[in-house]
PAPAZA-770948 format. One record per residue (C-alpha): x, y, z. Coordinates in steps of 0.25 Angstrom, whole numbers. Layout:
BEGIN
+-------+-------+-------+
!    xx !    yy !    zz !
+-------+-------+-------+
!     X !     Y !     Z !
...
+-------+-------+-------+
//
This chain:
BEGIN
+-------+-------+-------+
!    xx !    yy !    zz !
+-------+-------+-------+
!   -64 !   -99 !   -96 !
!   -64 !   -85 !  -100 !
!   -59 !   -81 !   -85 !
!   -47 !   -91 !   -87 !
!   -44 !   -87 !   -99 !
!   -44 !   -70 !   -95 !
!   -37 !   -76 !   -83 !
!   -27 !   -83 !   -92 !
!   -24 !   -72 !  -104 !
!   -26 !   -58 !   -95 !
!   -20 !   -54 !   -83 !
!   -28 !   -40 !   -82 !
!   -41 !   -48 !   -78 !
!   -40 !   -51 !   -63 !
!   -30 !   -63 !   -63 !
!   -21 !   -71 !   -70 !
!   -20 !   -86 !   -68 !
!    -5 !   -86 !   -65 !
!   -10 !   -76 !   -54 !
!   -22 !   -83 !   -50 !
!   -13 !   -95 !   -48 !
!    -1 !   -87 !   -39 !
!   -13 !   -82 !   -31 !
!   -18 !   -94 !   -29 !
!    -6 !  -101 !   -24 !
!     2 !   -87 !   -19 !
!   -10 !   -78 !   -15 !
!   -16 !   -74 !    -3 !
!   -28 !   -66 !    -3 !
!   -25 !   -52 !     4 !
!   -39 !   -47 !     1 !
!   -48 !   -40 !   -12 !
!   -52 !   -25 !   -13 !
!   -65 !   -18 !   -17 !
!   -62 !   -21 !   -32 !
!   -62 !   -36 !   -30 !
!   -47 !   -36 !   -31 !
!   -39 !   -47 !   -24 !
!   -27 !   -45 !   -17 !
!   -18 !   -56 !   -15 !
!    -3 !   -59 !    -7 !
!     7 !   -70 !    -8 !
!     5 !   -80 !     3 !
!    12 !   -79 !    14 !
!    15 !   -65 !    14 !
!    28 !   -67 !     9 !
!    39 !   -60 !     1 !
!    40 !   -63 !   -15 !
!    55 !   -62 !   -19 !
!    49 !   -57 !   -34 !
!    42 !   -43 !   -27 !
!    48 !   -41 !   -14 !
!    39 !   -41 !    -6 !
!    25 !   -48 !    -3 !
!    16 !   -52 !   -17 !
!     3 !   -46 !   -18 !
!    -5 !   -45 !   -31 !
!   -21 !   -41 !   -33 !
!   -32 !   -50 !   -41 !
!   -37 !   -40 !   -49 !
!   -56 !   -40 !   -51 !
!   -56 !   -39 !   -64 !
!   -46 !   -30 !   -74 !
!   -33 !   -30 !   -69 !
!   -33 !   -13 !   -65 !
!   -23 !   -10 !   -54 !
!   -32 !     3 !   -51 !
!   -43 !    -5 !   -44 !
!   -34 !    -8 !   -31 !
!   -36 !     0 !   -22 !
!   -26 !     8 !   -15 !
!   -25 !    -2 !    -3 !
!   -24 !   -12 !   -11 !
!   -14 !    -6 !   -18 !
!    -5 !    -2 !    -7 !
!    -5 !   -15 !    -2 !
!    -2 !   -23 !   -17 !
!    11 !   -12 !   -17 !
!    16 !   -16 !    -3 !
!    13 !    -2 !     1 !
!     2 !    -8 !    13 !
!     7 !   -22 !    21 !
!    -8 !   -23 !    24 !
!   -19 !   -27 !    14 !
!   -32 !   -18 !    12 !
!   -38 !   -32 !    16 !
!   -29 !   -33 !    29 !
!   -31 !   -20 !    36 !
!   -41 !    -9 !    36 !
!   -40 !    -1 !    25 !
!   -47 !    12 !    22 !
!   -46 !    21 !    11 !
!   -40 !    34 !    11 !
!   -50 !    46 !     8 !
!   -41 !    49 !    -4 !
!   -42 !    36 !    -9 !
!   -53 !    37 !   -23 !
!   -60 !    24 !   -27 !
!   -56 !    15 !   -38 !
!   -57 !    22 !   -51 !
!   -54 !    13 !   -64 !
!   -43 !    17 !   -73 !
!   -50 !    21 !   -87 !
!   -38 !    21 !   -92 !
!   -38 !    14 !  -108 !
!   -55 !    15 !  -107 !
!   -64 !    24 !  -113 !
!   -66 !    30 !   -98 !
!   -52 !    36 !   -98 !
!   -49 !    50 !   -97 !
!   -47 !    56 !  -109 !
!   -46 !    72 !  -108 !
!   -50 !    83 !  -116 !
!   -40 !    84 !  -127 !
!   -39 !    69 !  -125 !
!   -40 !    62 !  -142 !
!   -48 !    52 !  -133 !
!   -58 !    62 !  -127 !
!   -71 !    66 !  -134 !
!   -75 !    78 !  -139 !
!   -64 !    88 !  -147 !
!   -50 !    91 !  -142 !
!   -48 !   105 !  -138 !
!   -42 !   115 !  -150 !
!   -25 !   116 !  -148 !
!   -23 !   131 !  -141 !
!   -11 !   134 !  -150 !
!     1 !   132 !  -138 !
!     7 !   118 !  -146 !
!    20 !   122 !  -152 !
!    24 !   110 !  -160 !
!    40 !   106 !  -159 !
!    48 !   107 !  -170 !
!    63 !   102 !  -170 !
!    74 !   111 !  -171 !
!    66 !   122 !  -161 !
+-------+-------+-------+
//
């Protein structure tokens, strides 16, 4: 029930039920990454009228987070690859750094020195702020 009901109210945890229902009836399964992700293309390979060009959408594991697909992936969900990960042999690049989570909004983000959200003191003003003051 309760996984009906987050499926119901929420669209940032894995999937809707109006998308579960349009991949059931429209999806073909292309394949599913190292994340658990599931990546899906309209049947038939054919062209939708609404975008343009082939429909492909992901499933996401868990919290909706556009950051945990990976670059492969990616290139193919953007038309930018005609071949999915799943289709052809695909090898990271040496430049390519494993998944990272955004911390973004958590108590994990980055928060600099100087930062009111960093702990410890703010470093002491050095005197160089001139404050504006109209008719200057």
């Amino acid at each position: 029930m309760k996984q009906f009901l987050t499926q119901f109210f929420t669209w940032w945890n894995g999937q809707t039920l109006g998308t579960r229902f349009y991949t059931w009836r429209q999806g073909q399964f292309v394949g599913s990454d190292e994340f658990g992700n599931n990546y899906y293309r309209a049947q038939g390979h054919r062209v939708d009228p609404n975008v343009g060009s082939e429909r492909r959408w992901v499933i996401y594991n868990g919290e909706a987070d556009a950051s945990k697909v990976p670059p492969g992936w990616r290139a193919w969900l953007t038309h930018n690859a005609e071949l999915a990960p799943s289709e052809e042999t695909y090898i990271p690049h040496p430049w390519e750094r494993p998944y990272v989570p955004n911390t973004t909004g958590t108590t994990e983000a980055y928060r600099p020195s100087g930062s009111q959200l960093s702990e410890g003191r703010r470093p002491a003003a050095t005197g160089d702020y001139v404050p504006w003051s109209p008719g200057e």
